[in-house]
N, C-alpha and C positions, 0 to 999 in steps of 0.2 A: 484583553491583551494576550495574543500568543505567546506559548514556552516556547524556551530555548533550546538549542543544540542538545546543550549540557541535560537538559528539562526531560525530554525525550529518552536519552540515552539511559539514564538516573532511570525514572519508570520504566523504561523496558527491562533493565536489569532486575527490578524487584519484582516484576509481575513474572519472569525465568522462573526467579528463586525457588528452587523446587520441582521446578515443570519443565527442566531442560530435557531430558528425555522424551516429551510430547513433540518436540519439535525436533530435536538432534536425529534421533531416531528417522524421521521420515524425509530430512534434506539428505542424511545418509541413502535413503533408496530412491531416493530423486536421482541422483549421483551415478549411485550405482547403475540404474536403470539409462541414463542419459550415455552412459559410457559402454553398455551395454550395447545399445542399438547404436549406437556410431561405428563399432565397429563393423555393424555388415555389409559385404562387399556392396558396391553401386549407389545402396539404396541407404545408408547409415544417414548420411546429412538429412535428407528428405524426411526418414521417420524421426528423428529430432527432432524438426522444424514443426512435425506435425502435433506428435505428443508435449512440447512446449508449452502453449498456452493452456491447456485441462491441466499439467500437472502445478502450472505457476500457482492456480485458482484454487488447488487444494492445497497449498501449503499457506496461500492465502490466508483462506477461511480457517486452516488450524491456526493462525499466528490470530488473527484475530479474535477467536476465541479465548487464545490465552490474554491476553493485553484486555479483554472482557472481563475477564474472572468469570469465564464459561467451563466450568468441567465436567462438559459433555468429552468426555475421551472417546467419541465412537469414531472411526477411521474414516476420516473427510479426505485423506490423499487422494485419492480416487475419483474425490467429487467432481471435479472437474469433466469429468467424460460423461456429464449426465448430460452436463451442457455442452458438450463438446463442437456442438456446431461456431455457438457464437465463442466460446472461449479461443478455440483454433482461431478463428478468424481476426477478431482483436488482436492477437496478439502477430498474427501475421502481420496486420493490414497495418499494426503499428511499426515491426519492423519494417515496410517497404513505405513509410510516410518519411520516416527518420530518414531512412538512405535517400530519398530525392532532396530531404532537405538538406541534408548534408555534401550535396554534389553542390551545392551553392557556399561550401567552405565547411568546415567542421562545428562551426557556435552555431550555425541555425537548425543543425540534425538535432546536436545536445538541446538546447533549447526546446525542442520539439519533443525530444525523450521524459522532462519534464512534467510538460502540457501532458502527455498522455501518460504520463507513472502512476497516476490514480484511476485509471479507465478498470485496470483487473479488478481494485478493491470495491469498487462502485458495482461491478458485475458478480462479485461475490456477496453484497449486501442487500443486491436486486437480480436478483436473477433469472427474471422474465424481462429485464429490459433488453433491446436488441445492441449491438454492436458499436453502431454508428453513434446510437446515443449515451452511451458510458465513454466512448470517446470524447464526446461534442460536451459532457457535463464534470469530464476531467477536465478540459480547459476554462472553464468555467470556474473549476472549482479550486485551481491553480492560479487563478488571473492574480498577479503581487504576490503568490506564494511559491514562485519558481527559487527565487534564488535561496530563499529558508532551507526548501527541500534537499539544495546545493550543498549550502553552510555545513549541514544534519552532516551527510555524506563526507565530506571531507573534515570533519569532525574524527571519524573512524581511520587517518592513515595511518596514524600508530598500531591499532589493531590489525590494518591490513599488511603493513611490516612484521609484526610480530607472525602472522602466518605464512609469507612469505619465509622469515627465519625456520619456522617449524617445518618445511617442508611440502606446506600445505595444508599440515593436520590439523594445525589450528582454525583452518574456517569450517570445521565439519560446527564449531562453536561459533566462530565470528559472522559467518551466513547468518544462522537463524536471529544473530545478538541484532545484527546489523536492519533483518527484517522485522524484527519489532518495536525498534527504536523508530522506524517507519510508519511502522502502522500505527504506532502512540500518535505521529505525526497528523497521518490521516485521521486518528478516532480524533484529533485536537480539533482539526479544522472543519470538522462536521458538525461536531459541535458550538463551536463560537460564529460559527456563521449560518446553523441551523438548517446545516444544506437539504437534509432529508424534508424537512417540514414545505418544503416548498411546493405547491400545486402541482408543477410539474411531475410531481413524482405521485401524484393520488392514483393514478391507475395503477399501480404497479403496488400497493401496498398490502397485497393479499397474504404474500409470505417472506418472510426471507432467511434464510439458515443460520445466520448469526443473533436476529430479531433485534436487527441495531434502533432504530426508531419506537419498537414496541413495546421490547422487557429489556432493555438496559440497563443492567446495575452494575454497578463498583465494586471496589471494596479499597478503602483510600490505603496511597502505598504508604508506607513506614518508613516518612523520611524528614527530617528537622528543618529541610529547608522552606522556610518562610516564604520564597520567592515561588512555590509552586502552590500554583493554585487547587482546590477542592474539586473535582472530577462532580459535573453533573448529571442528574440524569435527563434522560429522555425521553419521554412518556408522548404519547399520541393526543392527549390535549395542551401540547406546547402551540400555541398561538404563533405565527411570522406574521413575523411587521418587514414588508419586502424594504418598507425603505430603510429603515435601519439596516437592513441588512445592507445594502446597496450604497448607503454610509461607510459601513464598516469596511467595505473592502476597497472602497474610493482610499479612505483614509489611509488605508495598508499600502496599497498602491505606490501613494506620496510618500510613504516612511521608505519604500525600498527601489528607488533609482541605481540598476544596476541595467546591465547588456541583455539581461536572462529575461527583463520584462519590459524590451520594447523592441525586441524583435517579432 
């Protein structure tokens, strides 16, 4: 059974505890950096668009480090431009899928921004695989998990009012709060549905920078609620059973009849 909204939010704030400055810090010069080159004459939009996708993948890979109980502290912001070819291009090629699907109304762009919200984490957790296909295994890996993803996000309008009220200052907090509550998200459904262990992915298992499928360990959060379940591990003799899996997400499927999953 998948957490909840609530489920999410609850472990990303204790997996912070302590390590908001791993993250605050570097969405600060995300920021500053993005604001930076916007302002140069002609060419600001363009070098945005460009540095986008490397800089999304490092803040990535820190966010998921921390929601790992990884305290490798060495400076991953950057990582992103190791890979820069396929990071740029994902993240382009996701902005211009959205806008055509959106010139067919605004629910099939959003819809679409869904399908592809896991394409960067899948390329931060593989990062020899190509573009097309962290695309093509984010819808995949989404199929009945769009509107969840939804719920999550609109969970957070109170916090996005409360920084609205602050002037702003409050999402230098609410960003990164908001991208780990995410990525518990993502570490969930990787897990219960054992997406890594899939054949599909045996060529690509040489390395990966978070070493989510290899050396994943926990360290369970410190919370009373009964309704959360025990974080497992991961380990490289985890057996798939495709049809169970293929089960599990039929099942899901049926539990969530909304717009978001039959467009």
């Amino acid at each position: 059974m998948f957490l909840l909204s609530k489920d999410y939010r609850l472990r990303a704030w204790n997996k912070l505890n302590g390590k908001w400055n791993r993250i605050v810090v570097p969405t600060l010069v995300v920021m500053a950096i993005n604001f930076v080159v916007s302002m140069v004459p002609f060419f600001g939009s363009l070098a945005t668009l460009i540095i986008a996708g490397p800089l999304s993948l490092g803040i990535i890979v820190i966010t998921l480090k921390i929601i790992r109980n990884n305290n490798d502290e060495k400076d991953d912001l950057f990582y992103g431009f190791k890979y820069f070819g396929e990071s740029f291009l994902l993240s382009f090629l996701n902005s211009i899928f959205i806008s055509l699907w959106s010139l067919l109304f605004i629910i099939p762009g959003i819809v679409k921004s869904y399908s592809y919200s896991m394409s960067m984490y899948i390329l931060a957790d593989v990062p020899n695989i190509d573009q097309d296909t962290a695309r093509r295994k984010s819808m995949q890996l989404m199929n009945g998990h769009k509107y969840r993803l939804f719920c999550l996000h609109m969970s957070f309008i109170g916090w996005i009012l409360l920084g609205i009220l602050t002037c702003g200052i409050g999402f230098i907090w609410i960003v990164p709060y908001m991208n780990a509550a995410q990525a518990e998200f993502y570490q969930d459904l990787i897990e219960k549905t054992n997406f890594y262990n899939h054949p599909d992915f045996d060529k690509y298992r040489n390395y990966t920078p978070t070493e989510v499928y290899t050396n994943y360990e926990t360290v369970q959060d410190n919370t009373n609620d009964d309704d959360v379940p025990a974080e497992q591990k991961l380990s490289d003799n985890t057996e798939l059973n495709n049809n169970d899996v293929s089960d599990e997400v039929e099942k899901q499927e049926d539990q969530e009849k909304s717009e978001f999953d039959t467009i």
